[in-house]
C-alpha positions as a Markdown table, in Angstrom:
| # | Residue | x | y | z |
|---|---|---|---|---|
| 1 | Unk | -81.8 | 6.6 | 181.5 |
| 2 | Unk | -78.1 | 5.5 | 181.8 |
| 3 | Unk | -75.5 | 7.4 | 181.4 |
| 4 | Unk | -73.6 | 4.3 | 179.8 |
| 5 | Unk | -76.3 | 3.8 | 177.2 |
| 6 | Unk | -75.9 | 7.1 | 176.3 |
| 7 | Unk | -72.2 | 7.0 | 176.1 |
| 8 | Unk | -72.8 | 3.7 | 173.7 |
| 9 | Unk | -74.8 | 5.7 | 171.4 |
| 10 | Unk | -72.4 | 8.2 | 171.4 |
| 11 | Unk | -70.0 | 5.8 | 170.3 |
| 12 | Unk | -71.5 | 4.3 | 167.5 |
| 13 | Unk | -71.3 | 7.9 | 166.5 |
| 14 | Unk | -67.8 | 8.4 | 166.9 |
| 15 | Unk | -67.3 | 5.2 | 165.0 |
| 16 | Unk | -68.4 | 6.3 | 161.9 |
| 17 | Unk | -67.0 | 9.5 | 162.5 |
| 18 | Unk | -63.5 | 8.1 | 163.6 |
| 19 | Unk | -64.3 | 6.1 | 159.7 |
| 20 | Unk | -64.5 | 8.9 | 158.6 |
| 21 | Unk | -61.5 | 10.9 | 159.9 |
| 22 | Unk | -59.5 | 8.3 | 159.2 |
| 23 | Unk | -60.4 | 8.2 | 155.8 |
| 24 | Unk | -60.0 | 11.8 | 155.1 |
| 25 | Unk | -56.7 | 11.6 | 156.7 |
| 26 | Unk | -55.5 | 9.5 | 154.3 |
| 27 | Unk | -57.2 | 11.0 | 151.4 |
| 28 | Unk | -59.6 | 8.3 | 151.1 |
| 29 | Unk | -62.0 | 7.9 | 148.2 |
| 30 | Unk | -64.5 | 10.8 | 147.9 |
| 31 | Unk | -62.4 | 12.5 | 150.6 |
| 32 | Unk | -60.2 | 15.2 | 150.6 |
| 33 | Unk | -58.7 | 15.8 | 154.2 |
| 34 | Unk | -61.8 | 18.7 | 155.2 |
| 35 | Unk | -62.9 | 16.3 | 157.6 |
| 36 | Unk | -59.7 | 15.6 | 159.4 |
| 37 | Unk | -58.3 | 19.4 | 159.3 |
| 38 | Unk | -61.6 | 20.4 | 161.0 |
| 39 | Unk | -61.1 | 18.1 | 163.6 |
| 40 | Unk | -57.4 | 19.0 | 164.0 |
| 41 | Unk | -58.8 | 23.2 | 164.0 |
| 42 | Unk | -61.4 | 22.3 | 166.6 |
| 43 | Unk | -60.1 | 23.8 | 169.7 |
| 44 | Unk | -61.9 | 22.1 | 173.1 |
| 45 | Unk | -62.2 | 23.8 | 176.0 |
| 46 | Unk | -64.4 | 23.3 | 179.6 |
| 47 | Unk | -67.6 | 25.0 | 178.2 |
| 48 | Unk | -67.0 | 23.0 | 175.1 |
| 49 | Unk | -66.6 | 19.6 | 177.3 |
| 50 | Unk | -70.0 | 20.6 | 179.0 |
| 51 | Unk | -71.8 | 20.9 | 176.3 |
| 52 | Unk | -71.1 | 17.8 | 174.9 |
| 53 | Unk | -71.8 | 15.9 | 177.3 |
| 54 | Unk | -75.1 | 17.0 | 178.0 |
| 55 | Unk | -75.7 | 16.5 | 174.4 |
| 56 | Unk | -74.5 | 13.1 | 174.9 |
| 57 | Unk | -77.0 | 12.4 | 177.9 |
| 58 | Unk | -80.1 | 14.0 | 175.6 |
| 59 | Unk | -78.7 | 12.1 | 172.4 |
| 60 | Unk | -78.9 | 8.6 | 174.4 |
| 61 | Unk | -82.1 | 9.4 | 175.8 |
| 62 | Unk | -83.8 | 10.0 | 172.2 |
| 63 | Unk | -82.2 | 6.6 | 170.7 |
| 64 | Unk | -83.7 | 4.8 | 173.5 |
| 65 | Unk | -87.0 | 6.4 | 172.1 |
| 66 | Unk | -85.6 | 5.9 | 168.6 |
| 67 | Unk | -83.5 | 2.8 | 168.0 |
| 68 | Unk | -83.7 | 3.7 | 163.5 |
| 69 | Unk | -81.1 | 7.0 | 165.1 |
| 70 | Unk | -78.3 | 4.8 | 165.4 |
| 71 | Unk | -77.7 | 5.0 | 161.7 |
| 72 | Unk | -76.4 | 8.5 | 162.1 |
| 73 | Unk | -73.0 | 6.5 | 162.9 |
| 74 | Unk | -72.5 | 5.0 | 159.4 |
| 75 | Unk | -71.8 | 8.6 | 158.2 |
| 76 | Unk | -68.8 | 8.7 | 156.1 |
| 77 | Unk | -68.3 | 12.1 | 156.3 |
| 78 | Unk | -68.6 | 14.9 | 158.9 |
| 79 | Unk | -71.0 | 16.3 | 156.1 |
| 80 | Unk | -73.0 | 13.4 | 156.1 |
| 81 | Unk | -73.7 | 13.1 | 159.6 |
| 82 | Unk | -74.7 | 17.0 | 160.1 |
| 83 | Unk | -77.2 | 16.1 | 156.9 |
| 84 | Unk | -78.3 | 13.2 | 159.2 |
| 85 | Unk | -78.7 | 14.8 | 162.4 |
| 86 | Unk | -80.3 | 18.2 | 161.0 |
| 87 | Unk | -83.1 | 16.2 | 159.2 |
| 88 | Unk | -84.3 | 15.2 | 162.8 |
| 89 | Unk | -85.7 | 17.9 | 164.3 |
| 90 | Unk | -85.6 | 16.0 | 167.7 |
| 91 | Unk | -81.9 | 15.9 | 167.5 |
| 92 | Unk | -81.5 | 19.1 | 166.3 |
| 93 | Unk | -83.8 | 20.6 | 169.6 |
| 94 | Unk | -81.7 | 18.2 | 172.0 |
| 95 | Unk | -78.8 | 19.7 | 170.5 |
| 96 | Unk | -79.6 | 23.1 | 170.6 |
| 97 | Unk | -80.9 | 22.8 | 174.5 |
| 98 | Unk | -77.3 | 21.9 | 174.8 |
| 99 | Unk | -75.5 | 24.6 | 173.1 |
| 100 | Unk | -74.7 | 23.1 | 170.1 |
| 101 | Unk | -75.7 | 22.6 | 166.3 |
| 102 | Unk | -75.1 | 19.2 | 164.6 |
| 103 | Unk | -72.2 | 20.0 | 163.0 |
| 104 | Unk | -70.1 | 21.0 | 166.4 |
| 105 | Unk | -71.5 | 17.9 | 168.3 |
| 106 | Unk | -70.2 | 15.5 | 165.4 |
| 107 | Unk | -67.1 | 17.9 | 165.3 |
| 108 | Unk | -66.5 | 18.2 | 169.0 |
| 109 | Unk | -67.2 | 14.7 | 170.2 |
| 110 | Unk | -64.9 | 13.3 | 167.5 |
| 111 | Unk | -62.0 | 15.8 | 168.6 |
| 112 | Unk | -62.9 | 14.6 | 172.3 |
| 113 | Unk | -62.0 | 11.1 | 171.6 |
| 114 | Unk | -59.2 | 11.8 | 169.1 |
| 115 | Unk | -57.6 | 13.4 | 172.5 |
| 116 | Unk | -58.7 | 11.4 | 174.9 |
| 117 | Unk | -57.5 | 8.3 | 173.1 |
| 118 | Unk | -54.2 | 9.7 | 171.8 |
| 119 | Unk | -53.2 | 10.9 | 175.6 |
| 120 | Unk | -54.3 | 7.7 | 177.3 |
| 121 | Unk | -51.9 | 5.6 | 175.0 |
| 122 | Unk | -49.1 | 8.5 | 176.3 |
| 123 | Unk | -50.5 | 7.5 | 180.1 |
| 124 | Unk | -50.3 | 3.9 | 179.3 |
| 125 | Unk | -46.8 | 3.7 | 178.6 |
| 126 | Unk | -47.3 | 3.2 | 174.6 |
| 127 | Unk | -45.1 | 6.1 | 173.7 |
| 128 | Unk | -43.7 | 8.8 | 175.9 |
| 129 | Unk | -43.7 | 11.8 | 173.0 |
| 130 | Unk | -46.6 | 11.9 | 171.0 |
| 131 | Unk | -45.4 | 10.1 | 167.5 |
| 132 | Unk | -45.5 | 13.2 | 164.6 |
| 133 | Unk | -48.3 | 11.1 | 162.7 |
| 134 | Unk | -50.2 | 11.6 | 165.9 |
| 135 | Unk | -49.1 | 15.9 | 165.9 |
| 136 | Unk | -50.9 | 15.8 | 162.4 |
| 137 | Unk | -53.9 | 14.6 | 163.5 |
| 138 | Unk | -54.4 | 16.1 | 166.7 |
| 139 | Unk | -53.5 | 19.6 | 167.7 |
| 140 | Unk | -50.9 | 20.1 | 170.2 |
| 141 | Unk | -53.7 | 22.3 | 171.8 |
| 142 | Unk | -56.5 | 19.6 | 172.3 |
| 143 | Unk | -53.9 | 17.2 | 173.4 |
| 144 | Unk | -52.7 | 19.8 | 176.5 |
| 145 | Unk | -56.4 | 20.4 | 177.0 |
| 146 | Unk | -57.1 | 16.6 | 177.5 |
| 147 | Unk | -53.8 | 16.2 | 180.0 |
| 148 | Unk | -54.8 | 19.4 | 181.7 |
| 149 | Unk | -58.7 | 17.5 | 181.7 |
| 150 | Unk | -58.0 | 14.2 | 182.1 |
| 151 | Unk | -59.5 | 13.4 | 185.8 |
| 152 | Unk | -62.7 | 15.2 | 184.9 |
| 153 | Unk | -62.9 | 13.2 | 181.6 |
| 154 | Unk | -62.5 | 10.2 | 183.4 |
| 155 | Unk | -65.1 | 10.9 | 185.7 |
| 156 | Unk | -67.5 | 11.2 | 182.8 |
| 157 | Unk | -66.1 | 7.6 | 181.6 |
| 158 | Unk | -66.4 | 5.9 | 184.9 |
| 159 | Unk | -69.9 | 7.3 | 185.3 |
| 160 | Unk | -70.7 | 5.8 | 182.0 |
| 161 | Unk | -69.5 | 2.6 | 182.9 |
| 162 | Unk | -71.0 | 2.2 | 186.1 |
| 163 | Unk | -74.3 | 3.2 | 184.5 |
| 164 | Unk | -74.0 | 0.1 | 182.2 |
């Protein structure tokens, strides 16, 4: 199985968590800011980073298998998409062989790219301080991890791609 099929499925699952997020950020409807300040208290680290992406790799592998899984990603809410993922006890396993329950992958992988995407706009030129909008939704501590991280992310993204 490709790793960049797997990474696809994993972002149709941060899209609807990103949806989400950004929703609860601004105190969207039926949305009181849980979602985002659980995002903003997840603290990443390497055996975190690990974790999800073997979970990634099992994930893809079982919506090859199971095409009807990509609906997990039109969650609206962090709560949603554990309900989604817990009811599917071949998620849950794949999950669990990985480390993690539902709710931390959904957690964790949104954080990842929350990071990832707010320090590649810093790389890119796009700012050169991270905008205070930005320190709200991100923790100062997830963004340091990501800089400290970034090659070995990358890696994980350019093996994705080249799986394609």
């Amino acid at each position: 199985m490709a790793f960049g099929r797997q990474c696809r499925v994993a972002a149709a699952v941060v899209a609807g968590l990103v949806a989400a997020a950004g929703a609860a950020a601004q105190g969207g409807k039926g949305s009181d800011g849980a979602d985002q300040k659980e995002l903003y208290n997840y603290a990443l680290t390497t055996d975190k980073l690990q974790k999800l992406d073997r979970a990634t790799k099992a994930l893809g592998e079982l919506s090859r298998r199971h095409p009807d899984y990509a609906g997990i990603s039109d969650s609206k809410t962090l709560d949603e998409m554990d309900r989604k993922m817990s009811g599917l006890p071949e998620v849950v396993s794949a999950l669990a062989a990985s480390g993690l329950k539902p709710r931390e992958y959904a957690v964790g992988i949104m954080t990842l790219t929350q990071a990832t995407m707010a320090v590649g706009f810093k790389k890119s030129g796009a700012y050169k301080e991270y905008p205070p909008d930005m320190l709200k939704l991100v923790s100062k501590a997830n963004l340091a991890f990501v800089e400290q991280h970034w090659d070995e992310i990358q890696k994980l993204t350019k093996s994705a791609s080249s799986e394609q």
